[in-house]
C-alpha positions as CSV (number, residue, x, y, z in Angstrom):
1,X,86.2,105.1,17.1
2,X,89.1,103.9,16.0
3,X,92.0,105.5,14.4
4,X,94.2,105.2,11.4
5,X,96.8,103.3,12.8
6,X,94.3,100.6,14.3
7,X,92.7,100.5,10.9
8,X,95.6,100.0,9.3
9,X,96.6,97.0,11.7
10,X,93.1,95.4,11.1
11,X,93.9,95.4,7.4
12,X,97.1,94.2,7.8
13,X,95.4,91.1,10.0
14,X,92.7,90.1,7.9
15,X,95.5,90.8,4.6
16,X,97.7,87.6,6.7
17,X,95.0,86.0,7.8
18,X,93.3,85.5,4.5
19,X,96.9,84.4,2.7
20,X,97.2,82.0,5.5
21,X,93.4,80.5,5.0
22,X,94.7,80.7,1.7
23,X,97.7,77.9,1.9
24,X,95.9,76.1,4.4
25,X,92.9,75.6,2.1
26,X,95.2,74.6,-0.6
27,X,97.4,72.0,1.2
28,X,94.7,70.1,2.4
29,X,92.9,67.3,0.5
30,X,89.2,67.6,-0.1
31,X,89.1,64.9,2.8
32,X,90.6,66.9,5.2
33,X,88.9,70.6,4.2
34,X,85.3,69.4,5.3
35,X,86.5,69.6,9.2
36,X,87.3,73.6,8.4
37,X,84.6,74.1,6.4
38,X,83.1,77.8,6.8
39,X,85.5,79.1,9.0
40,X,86.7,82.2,8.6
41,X,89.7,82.7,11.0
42,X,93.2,81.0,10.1
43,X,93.7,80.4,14.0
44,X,90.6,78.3,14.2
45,X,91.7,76.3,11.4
46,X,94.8,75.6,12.9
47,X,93.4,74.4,15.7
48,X,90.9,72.5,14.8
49,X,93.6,70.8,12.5
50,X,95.4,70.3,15.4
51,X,93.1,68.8,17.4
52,X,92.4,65.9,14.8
53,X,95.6,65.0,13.8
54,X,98.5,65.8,16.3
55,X,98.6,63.3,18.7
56,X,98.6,64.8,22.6
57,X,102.3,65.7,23.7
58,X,102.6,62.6,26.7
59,X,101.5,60.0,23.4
60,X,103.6,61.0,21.1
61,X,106.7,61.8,23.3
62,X,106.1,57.9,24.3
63,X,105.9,56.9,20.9
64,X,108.8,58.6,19.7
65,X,110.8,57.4,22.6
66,X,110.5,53.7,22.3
67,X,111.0,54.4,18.3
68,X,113.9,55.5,18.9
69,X,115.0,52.8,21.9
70,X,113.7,50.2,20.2
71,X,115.9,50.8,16.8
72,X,118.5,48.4,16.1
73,X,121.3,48.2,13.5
74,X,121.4,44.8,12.2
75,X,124.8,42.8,11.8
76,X,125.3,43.8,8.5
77,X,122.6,46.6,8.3
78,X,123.2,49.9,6.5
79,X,124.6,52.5,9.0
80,X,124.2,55.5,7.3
81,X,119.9,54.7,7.2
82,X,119.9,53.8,10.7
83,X,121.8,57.4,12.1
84,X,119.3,58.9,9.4
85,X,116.7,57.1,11.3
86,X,118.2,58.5,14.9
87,X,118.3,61.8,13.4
88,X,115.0,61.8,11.9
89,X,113.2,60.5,15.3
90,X,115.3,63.0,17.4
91,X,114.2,65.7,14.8
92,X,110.5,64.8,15.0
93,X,110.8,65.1,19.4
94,X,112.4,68.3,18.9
95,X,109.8,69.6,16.4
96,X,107.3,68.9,19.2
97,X,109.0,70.3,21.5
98,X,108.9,66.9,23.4
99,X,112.4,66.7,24.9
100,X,111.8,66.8,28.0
């Protein structure tokens, strides 16, 4: 049997994980809600969201690498767009937590 405080953390779960069904439902196009179709826990969603469109960690820490060694400023290029580049590609490694 379970008591108050449990019952009240149950609420409190579903509560957060109906919200966050909630904004995941609506950020998604109708293209991309047919893969989460039916589910009915936020977690799931996540990863099954995951699983389509983050590439694994060793691709896209290869990807971003080379992105960023391969960039060039031009003779004559803009600089301020290409440290915004650098900055942007350095962000996107550290978002992945693919610094290694």
């Amino acid at each position: 049997p379970l008591n108050d405080e449990d019952k009240k953390k149950i609420a409190v779960f579903n509560r957060d994980n109906e919200k966050a069904l909630c904004i995941i439902g609506l950020t998604l196009s109708d293209q991309q809600l047919v893969h989460i179709s039916g589910e009915e826990s936020a977690a799931k969603c996540w990863d099954i969201l995951k699983k389509i469109y983050v590439r694994d960690s060793v691709g896209a820490h290869i990807h971003l690498t080379r992105k960023q060694f391969r960039a060039r400023l031009l003779k004559g290029g803009d600089m301020l767009a290409h440290l915004e580049f650098m900055k942007k590609t350095l962000q996107q490694l550290q978002e992945k937590e693919l610094i290694f």
